[in-house]
C-alpha positions in Angstrom: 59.0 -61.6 163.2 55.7 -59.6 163.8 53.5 -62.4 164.3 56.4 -63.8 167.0 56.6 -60.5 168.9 52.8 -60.5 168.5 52.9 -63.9 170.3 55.3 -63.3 173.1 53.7 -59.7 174.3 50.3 -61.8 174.5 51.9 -64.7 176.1 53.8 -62.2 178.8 51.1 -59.8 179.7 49.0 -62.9 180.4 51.4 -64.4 182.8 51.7 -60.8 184.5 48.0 -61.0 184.2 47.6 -63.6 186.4 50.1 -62.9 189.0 49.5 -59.1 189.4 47.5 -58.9 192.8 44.3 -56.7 192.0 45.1 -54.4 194.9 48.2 -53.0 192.6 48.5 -49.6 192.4 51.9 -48.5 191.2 52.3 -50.1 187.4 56.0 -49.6 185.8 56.5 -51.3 182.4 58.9 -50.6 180.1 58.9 -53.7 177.6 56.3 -54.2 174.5 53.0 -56.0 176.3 49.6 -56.3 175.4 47.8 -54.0 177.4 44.8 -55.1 176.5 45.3 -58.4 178.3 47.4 -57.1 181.0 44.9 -54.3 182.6 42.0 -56.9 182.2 41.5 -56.9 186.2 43.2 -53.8 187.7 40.4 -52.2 189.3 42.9 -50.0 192.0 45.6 -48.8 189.1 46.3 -45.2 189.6 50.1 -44.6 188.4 51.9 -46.2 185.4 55.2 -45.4 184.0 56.3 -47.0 180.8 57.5 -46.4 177.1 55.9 -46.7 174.0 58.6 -47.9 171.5 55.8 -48.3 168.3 52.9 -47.2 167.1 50.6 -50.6 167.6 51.9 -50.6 171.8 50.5 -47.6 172.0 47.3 -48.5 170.4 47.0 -51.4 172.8 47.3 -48.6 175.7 44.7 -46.8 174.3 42.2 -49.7 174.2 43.2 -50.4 177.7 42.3 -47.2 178.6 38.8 -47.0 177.3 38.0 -50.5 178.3 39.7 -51.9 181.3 40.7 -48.9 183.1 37.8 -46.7 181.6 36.5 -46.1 185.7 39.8 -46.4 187.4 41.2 -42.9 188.9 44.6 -42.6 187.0 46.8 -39.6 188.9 50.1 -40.2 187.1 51.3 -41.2 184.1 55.1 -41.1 182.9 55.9 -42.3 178.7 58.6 -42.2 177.2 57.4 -41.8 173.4 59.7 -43.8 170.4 58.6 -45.2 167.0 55.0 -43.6 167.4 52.5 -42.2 164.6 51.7 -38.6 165.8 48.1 -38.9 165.2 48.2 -42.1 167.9 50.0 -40.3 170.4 47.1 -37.0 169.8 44.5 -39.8 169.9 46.2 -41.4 173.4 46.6 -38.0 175.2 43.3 -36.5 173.7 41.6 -39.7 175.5 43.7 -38.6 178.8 43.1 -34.8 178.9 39.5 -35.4 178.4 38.2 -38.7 180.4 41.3 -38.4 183.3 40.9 -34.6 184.1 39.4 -35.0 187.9 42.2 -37.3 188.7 45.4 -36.3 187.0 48.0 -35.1 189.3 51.0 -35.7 187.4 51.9 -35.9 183.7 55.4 -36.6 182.2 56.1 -36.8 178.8 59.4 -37.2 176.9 59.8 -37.4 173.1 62.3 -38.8 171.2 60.9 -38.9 167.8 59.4 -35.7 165.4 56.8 -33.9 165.8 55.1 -32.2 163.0 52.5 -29.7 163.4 49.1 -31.6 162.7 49.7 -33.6 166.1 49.0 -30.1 167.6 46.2 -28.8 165.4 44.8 -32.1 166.4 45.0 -31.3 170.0 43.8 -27.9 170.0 40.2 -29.1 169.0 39.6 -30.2 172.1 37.3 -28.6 174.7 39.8 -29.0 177.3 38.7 -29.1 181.4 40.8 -27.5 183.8 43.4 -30.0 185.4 42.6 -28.8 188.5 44.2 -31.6 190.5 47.6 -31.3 188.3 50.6 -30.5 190.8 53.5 -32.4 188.4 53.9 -31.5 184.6 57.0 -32.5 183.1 57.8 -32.1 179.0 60.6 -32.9 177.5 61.9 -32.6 173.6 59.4 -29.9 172.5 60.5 -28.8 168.8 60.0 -25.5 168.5 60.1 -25.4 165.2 56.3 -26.7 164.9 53.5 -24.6 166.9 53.6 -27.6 169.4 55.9 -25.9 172.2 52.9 -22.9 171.8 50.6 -25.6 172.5 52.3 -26.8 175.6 52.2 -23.4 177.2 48.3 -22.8 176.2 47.7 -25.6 178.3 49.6 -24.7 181.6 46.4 -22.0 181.7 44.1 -25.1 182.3 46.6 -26.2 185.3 45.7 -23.6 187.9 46.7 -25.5 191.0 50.2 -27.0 189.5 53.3 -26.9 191.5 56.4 -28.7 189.9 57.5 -27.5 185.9 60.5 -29.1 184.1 60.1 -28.0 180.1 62.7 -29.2 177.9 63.2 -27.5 174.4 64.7 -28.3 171.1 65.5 -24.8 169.9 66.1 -24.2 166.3 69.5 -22.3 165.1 67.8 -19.6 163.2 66.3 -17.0 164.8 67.2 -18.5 168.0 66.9 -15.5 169.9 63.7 -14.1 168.8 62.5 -17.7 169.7 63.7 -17.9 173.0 61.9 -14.1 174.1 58.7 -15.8 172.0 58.7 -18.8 174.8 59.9 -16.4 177.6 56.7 -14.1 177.2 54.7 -16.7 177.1 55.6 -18.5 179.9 55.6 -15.3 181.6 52.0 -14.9 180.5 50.5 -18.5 181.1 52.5 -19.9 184.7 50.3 -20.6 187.2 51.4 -18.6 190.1 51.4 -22.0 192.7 54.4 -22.9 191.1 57.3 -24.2 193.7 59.6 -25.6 191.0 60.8 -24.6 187.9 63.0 -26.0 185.4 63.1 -24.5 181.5 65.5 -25.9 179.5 68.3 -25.6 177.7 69.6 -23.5 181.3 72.0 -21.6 179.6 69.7 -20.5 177.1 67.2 -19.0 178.9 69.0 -17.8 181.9 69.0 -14.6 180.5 65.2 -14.6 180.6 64.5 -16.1 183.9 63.7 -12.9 185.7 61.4 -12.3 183.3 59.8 -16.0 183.4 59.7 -15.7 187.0 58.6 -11.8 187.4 54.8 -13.0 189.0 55.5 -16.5 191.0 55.6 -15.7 194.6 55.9 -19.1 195.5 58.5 -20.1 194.0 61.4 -22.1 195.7 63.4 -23.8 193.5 64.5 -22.8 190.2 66.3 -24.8 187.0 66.7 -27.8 189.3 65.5 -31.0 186.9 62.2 -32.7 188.4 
């Protein structure tokens, strides 16, 4: 069965292949394919959306990404993240934050698998450049039961120019309200005061903290409206 889904991602992303125009911009994919093959002449690609359903499809994206589209100006990428190892999806988005930093405008992430925390002690080793071109962020599923949902908000600091902000927690039972005035301070701490839109969810969780979420963002328009 592996060798035959081997087969047919090669034998699809090489009919895409040769049909894609090269002027192609806009990428959506949301089927296994061999990125490898697929991205072999896309010199123009600057926005893919897709999901990454196991661990080896997201190790073909990687290796497009430091190969084929190594030079091309990626500003938005949308995943959907499955089946995936942790330490591929550190080793994906490390790549991303640190080679895609002057073109980045929009990053959305969605999890639907566990995260433990060595995926984010794997992350924070990275000497990080400010996003400065980031306007979109969008993370969905944060456990924050790990250290990763501390993570997250670390890293709005390096996104001073950002305007949209739709976070998505999985909150724990225990201690639920000492967690949620934990995520309130530090969102209160870290937002970058150019943000339009907000969205933290669960809403009726934190609606009792939004005034304090929202104490220092002057320009902010919309509020727990879904990006």
């Amino acid at each position: 069965d592996d060798y035959k889904n081997a087969v047919e991602k090669i034998s699809f992303a090489k009919t895409m292949a040769k049909y894609l125009p090269k002027s192609i911009r806009n990428l959506e994919i949301f089927v296994e394919i061999n990125w490898d093959l697929l991205t072999k002449d896309l010199p123009n690609l600057e926005n893919i959306s897709t999901v990454f359903l196991s661990s080896s499809d997201t190790l073909e994206f990687l290796k497009a990404l430091k190969n084929n589209l190594r030079n091309n100006k990626i500003r938005r990428l949308c995943t959907d993240l499955y089946n995936v190892n942790c330490d591929i999806i550190a080793d994906t988005f490390k790549f991303i934050l640190r080679n895609y930093f002057l073109t980045l405008e929009e990053l959305c992430i969605a999890f639907y698998l566990w995260i433990d925390s060595a995926f984010v002690f794997s992350l924070t080793d990275i000497d990080m450049e400010p996003l400065t071109r980031m306007k979109r962020f969008s993370f969905n599923g944060i456990v924050v039961d790990t250290t990763l949902s501390l993570y997250v908000l670390q890293v709005l600091k390096l996104m001073p120019n950002l305007e949209e902000l739709d976070l998505s927690f999985c909150l724990p039972n225990e201690d639920l309200n000492w967690t949620v005035e934990s995520i309130s301070n530090r969102l209160a701490e870290n937002l970058p005061k150019s943000i339009r839109k907000l969205a933290i969810r669960p809403n009726d969780i934190f609606e009792g903290s939004l005034e304090i979420i929202t104490a220092s963002l002057p320009n902010l328009e919309i509020l727990n409206n879904p990006i």
